[in-house]
FIVODO-234127 format. One line per 2 residues: number of its first residue (from 1); their letters; for each residue y, x, z of N, C-alpha, C. Coordinates in steps of 0.2 Angstrom, whole numbers, m for minus. Layout:
<nodes>
NUM) A) Y,X,Z,Y,X,Z,Y,X,Z  ...
</nodes>
This chain:
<nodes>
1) XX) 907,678,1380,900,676,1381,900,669,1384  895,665,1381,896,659,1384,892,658,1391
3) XX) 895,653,1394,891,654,1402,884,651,1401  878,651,1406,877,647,1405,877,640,1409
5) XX) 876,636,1407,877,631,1411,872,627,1414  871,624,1421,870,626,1426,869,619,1431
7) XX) 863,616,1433,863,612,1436,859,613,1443  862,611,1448,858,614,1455,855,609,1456
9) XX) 849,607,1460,845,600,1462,843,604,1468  847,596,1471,846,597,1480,853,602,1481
11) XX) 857,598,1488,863,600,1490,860,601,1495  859,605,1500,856,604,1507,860,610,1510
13) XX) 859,613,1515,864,619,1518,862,624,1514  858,628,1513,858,633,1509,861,633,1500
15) XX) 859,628,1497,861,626,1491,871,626,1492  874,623,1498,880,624,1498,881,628,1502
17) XX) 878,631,1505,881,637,1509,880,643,1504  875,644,1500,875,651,1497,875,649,1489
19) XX) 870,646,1487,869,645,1480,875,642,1476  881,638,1478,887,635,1475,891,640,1476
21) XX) 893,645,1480,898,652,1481,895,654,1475  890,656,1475,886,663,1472,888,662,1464
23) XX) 886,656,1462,888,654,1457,893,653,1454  899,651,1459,903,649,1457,908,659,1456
25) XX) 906,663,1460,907,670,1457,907,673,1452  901,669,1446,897,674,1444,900,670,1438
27) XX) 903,676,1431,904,671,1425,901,670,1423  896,673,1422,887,671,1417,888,665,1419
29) XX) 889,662,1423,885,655,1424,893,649,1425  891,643,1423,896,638,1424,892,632,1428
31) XX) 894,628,1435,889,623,1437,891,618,1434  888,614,1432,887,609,1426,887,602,1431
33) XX) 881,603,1435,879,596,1439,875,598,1445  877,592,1449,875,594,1455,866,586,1454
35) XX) 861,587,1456,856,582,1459,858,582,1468  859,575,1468,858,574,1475,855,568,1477
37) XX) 852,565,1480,853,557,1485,861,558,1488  863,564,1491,867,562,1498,873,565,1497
39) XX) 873,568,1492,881,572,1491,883,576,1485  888,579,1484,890,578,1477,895,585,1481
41) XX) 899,588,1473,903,592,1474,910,591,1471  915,591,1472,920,590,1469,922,592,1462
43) XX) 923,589,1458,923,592,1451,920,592,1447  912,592,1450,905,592,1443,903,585,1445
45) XX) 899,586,1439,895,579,1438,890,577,1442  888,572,1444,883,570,1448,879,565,1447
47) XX) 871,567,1447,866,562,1448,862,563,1453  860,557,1453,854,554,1461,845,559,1460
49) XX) 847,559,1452,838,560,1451,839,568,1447  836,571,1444,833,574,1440,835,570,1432
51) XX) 829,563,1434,827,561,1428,835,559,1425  838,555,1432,844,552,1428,848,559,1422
53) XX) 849,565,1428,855,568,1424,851,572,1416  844,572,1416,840,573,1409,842,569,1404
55) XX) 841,562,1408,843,555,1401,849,554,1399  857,558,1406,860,557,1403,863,560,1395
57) XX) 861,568,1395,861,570,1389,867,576,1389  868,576,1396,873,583,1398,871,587,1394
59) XX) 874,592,1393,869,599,1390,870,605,1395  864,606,1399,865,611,1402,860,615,1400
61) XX) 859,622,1403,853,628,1401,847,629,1406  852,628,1413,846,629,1417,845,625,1425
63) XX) 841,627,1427,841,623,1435,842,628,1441  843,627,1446,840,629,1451,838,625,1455
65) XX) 832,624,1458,828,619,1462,829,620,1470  834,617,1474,834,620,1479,832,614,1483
67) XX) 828,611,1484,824,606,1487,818,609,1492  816,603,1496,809,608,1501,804,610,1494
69) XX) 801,613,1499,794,614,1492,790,609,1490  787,604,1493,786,599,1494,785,594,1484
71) XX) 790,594,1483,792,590,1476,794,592,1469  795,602,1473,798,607,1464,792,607,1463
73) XX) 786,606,1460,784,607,1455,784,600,1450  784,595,1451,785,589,1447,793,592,1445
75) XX) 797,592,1448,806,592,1447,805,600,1443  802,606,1442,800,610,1439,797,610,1431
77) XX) 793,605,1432,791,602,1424,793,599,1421  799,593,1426,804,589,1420,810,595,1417
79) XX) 811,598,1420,815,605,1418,813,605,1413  807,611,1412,803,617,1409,802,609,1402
81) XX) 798,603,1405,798,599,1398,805,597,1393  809,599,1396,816,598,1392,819,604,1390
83) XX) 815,609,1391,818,614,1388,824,621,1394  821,619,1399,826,624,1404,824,629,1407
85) XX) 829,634,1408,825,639,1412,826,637,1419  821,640,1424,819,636,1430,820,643,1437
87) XX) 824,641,1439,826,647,1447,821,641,1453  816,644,1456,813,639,1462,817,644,1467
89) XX) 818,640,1473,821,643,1478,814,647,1481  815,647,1487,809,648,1491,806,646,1498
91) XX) 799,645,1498,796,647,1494,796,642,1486  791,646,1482,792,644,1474,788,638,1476
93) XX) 784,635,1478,779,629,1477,777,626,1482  774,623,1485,770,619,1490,764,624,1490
95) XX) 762,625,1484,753,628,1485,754,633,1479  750,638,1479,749,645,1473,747,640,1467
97) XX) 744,638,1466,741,633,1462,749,631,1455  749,626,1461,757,624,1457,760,631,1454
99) XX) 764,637,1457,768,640,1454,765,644,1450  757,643,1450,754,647,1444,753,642,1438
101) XX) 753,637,1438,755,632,1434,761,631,1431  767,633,1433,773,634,1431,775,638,1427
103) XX) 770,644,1430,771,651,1425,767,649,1418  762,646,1420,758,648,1411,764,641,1407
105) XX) 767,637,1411,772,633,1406,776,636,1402  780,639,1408,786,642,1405,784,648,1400
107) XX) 779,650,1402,779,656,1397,775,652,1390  771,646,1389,771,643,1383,775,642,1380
109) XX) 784,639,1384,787,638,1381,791,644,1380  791,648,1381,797,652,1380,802,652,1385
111) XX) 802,648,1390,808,647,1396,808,653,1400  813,656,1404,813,658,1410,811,655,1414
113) XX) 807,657,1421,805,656,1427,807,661,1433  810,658,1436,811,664,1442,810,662,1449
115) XX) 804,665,1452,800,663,1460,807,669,1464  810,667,1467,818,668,1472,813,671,1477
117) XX) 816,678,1479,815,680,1485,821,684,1488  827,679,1490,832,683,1491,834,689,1498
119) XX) 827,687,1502,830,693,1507,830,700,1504  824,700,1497,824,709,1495,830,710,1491
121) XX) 835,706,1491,843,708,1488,848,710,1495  844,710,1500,849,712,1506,848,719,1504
123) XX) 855,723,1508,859,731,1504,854,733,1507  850,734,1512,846,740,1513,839,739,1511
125) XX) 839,735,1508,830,733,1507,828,740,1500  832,741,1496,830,745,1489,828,752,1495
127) XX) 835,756,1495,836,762,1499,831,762,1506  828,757,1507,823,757,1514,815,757,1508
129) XX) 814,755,1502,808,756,1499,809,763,1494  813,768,1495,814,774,1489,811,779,1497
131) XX) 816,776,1504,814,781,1508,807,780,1509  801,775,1509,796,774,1512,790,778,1507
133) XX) 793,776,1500,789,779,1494,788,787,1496  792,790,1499,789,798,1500,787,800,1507
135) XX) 783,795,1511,780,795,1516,776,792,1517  771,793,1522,763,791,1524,767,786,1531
137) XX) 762,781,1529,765,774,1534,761,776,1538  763,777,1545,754,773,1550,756,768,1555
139) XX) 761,765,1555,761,758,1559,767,755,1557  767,748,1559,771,742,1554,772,738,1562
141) XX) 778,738,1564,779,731,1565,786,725,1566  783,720,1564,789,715,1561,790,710,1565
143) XX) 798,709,1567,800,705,1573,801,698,1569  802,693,1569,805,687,1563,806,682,1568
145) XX) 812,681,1572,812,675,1579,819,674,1578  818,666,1578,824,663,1576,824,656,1578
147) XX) 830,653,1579,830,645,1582,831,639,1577  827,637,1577,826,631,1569,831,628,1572
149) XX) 832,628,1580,840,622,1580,847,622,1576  845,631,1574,852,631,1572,854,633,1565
151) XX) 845,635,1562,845,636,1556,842,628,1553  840,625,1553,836,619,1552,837,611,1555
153) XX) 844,610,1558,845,606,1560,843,597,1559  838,596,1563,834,588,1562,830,587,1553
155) XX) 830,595,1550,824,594,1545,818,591,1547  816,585,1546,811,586,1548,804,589,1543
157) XX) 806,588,1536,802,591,1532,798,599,1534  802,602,1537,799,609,1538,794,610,1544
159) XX) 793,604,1548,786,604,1549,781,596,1545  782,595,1542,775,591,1537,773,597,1534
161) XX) 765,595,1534,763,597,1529,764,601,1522  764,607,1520,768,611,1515,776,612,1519
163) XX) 779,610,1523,785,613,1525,785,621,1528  778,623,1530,774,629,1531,781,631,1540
165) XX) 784,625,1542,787,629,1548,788,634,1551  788,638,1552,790,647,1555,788,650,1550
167) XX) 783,649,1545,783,651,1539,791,652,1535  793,646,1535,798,646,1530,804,654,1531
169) XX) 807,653,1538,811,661,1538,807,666,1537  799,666,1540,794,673,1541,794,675,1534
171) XX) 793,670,1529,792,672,1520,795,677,1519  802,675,1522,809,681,1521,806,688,1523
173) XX) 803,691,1528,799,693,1533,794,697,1526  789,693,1526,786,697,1520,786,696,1513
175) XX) 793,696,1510,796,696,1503,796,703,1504  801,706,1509,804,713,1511,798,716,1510
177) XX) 791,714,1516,786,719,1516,783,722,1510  782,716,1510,780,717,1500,783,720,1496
179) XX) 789,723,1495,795,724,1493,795,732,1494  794,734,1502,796,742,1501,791,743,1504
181) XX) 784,742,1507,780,746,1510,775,748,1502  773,754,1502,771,759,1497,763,755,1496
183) XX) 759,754,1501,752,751,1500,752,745,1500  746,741,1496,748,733,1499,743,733,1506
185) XX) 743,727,1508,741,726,1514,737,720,1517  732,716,1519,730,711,1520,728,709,1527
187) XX) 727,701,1528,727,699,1535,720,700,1536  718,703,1542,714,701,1546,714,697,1551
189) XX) 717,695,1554,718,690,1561,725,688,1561  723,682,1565,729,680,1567,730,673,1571
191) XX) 733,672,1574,734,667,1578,740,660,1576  739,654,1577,745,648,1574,747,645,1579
193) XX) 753,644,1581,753,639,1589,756,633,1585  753,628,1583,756,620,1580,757,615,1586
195) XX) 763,612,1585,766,608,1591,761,604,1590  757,599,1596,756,593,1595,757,587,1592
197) XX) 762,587,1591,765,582,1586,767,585,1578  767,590,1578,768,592,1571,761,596,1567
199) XX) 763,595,1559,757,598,1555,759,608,1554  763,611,1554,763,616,1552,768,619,1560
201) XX) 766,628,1560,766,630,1566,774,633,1566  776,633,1573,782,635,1578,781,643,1581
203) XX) 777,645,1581,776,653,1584,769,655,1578  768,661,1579,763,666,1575,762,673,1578
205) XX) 756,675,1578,754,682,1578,749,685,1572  752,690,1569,747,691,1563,746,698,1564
207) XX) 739,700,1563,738,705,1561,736,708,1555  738,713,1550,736,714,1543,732,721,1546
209) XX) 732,724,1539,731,731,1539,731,731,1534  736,741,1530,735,741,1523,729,745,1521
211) XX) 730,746,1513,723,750,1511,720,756,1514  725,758,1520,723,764,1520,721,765,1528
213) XX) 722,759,1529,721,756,1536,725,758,1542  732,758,1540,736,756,1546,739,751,1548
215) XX) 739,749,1553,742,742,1558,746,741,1556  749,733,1553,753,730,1555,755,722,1558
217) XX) 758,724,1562,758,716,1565,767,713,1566  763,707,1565,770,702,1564,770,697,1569
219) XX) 775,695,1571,776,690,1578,782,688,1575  782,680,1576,786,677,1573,786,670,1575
221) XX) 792,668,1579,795,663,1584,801,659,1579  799,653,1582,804,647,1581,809,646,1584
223) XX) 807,644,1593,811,645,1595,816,648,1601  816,654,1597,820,658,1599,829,659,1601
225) XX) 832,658,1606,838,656,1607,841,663,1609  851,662,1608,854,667,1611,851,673,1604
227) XX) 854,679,1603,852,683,1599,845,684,1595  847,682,1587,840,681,1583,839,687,1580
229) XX) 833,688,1578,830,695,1578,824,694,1571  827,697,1566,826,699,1561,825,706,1559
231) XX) 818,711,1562,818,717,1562,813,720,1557  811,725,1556,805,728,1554,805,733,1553
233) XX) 802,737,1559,801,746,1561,794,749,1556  794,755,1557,789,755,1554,790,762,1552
235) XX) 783,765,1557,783,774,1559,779,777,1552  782,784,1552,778,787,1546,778,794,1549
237) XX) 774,798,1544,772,804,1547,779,810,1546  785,805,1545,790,809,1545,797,805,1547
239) XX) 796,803,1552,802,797,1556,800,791,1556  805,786,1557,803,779,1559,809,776,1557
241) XX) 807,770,1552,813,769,1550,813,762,1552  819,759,1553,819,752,1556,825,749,1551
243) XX) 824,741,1550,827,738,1544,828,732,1549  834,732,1551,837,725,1557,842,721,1550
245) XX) 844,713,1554,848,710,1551,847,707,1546  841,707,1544,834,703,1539,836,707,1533
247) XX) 837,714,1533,837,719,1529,844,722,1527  848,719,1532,855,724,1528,857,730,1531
249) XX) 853,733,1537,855,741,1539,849,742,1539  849,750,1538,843,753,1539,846,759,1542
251) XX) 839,760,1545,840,766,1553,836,771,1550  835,778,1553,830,782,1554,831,785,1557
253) XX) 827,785,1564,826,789,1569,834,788,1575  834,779,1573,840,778,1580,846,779,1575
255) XX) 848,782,1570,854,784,1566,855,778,1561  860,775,1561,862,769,1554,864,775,1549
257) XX) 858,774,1544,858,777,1535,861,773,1530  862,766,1531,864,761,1525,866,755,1527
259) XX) 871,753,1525,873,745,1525,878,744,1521  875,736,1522,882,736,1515,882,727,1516
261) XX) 888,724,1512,889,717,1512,883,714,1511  883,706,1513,878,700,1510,879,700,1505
263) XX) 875,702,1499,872,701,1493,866,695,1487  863,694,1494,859,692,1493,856,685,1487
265) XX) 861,681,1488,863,676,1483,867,679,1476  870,682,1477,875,685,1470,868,689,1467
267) XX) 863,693,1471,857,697,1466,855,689,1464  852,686,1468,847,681,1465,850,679,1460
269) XX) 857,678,1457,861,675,1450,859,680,1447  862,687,1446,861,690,1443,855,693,1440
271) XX) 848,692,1444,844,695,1440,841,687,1436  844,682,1439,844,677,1435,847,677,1428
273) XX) 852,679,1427,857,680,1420,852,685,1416  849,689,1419,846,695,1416,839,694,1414
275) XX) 837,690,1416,829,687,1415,831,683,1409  834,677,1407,836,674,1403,839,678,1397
277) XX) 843,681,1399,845,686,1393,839,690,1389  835,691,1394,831,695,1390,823,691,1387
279) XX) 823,686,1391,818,683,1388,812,682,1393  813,683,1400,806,685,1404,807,679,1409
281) XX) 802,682,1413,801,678,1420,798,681,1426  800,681,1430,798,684,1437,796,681,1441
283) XX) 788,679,1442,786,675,1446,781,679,1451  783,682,1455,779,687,1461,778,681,1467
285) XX) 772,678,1468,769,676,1471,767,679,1479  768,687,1479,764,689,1486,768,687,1492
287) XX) 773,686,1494,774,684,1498,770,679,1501  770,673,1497,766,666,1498,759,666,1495
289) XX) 756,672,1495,749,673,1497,746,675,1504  752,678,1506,751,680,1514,753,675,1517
291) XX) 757,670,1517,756,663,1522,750,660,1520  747,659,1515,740,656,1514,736,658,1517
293) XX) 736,667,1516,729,667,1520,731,666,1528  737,667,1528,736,665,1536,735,658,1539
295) XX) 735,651,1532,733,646,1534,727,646,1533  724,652,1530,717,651,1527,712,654,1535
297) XX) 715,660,1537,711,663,1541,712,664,1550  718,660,1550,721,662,1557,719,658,1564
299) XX) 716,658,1568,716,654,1573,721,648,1576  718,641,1575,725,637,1579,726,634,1587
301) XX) 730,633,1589,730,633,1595,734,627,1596  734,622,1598,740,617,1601,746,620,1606
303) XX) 751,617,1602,757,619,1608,759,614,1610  766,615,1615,770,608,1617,773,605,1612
305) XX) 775,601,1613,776,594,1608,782,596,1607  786,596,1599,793,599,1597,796,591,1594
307) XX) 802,593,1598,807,586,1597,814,591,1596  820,588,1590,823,591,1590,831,588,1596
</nodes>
């Protein structure tokens, strides 16, 4: 089978800590070229731009856009116009707009489109939504506290504007919820604490409730030191199941039911190769409908000024 071939845009830690393993695993795919301003990979081809490695006339099949959100939708459309299938990291877009704009392109042309939610490829994330689909939820709650010092070091991007700040890890947070809770769910309240000096917030309090009107609440810290906690419990009318570890063990009732290896990056290639082979596109949005309305509807609050 021929691979396909493969251009990653944007090197930043995640693109080289997961996305260049993942692929370099997987034979469906070959990295063709790397986009970067800042750094390059040994071996493969490199350009500064986009536009440069389109002009140069590489032949490659697809992208993945590992860049802030901020600028994949222009870097999305030079793709999609030359003919590429397009992986957006996450989240897919600066605003719903754009990535619903994405979608009616790619499906004009005929391309694959794939909106990456890789925390629901964590080992327990399926086997945590086969157990929940045969019980009655009546309360939800989601831990997501983590230290941007040591996930996010001197970004400053991730608080401007569209960098969605605490948003960015919490998204992972409700990729999952969305993913294995049986009912959908929506905000009613919530609160934003934005530093003084920055456009997008460092701490969160949300409250939803699902169709059926059971609570769930999210609390979600930035900066959070010493042990990070990526949890989500959540009682049914027949035990309590808890999904620690941003989805790779799953509990019921204090008992480990499931764990398994980080996966998380090798599914996203995979259902990548799958989506192109077959001709489709995966663009699920709900994640990053739920950070909207929480910019749409949440109370703000000034906090202490963040310096890194």
């Amino acid at each position: 089978m021929t691979p396909i071939r493969l251009a990653l845009v944007g090197l930043g830690k995640i693109a080289h800590d997961q996305h260049a393993p993942a692929i370099a695993a997987d034979p469906r795919f070959e990295l063709t070229a790397v986009v970067s301003r800042h750094a390059g990979l040994d071996g493969v081809a490199h350009f500064a731009r986009l536009d440069d490695l389109l002009a140069d006339g590489l032949a490659i099949d697809a992208v993945a856009l590992c860049t802030p959100p901020q600028p994949r939708h222009a870097l999305a459309h030079l793709a999609l116009a030359a003919g590429k299938h397009v992986m957006l990291e996450k989240p897919p877009g600066a605003t719903l707009s754009e990535v619903e704009d994405l979608r009616q392109v790619a499906a004009a042309r005929g391309l694959t489109l794939q909106a990456t939610w890789h925390s629901r490829h964590a080992a327990a994330v399926e086997p945590a939504r086969a157990w929940l689909a045969e019980r009655t939820v009546q309360a939800v709650r989601i831990n997501w506290k983590e230290d941007v010092r040591v996930w996010h070091p001197g970004q400053d991007w991730i608080w401007e504007a569209g960098g969605l700040g605490v948003f960015d890890p919490a998204i992972n947070a409700l990729s999952i919820a969305t993913r294995v809770l049986p009912r959908p769910f929506f905000l009613s309240r919530g609160l934003l604490h934005v530093p003084a000096n920055r456009q997008s917030p460092i701490q969160a309090e949300l409250d939803f409730r699902d169709t059926a009107g059971a609570p769930i609440r999210v609390e979600l810290d930035f900066l959070q030191t010493g042990p990070q906690s990526w949890d989500i419990e959540v009682d049914t009318d027949e035990g309590a199941l808890k999904l620690t570890d941003g989805g790779a063990k799953l509990w019921i009732d204090g008992k480990l039911l499931h764990e398994g290896p980080d996966r998380e990056y090798p599914g996203l290639y995979d259902a990548f190769a799958r989506l192109i082979a077959d001709g489709a596109s995966d663009v699920d949005t709900s994640p990053l409908r739920h950070v909207a309305d929480a910019f749409l509807l949440a109370e703000r609050r000034v906090a202490p000024a963040f310096d890194w």
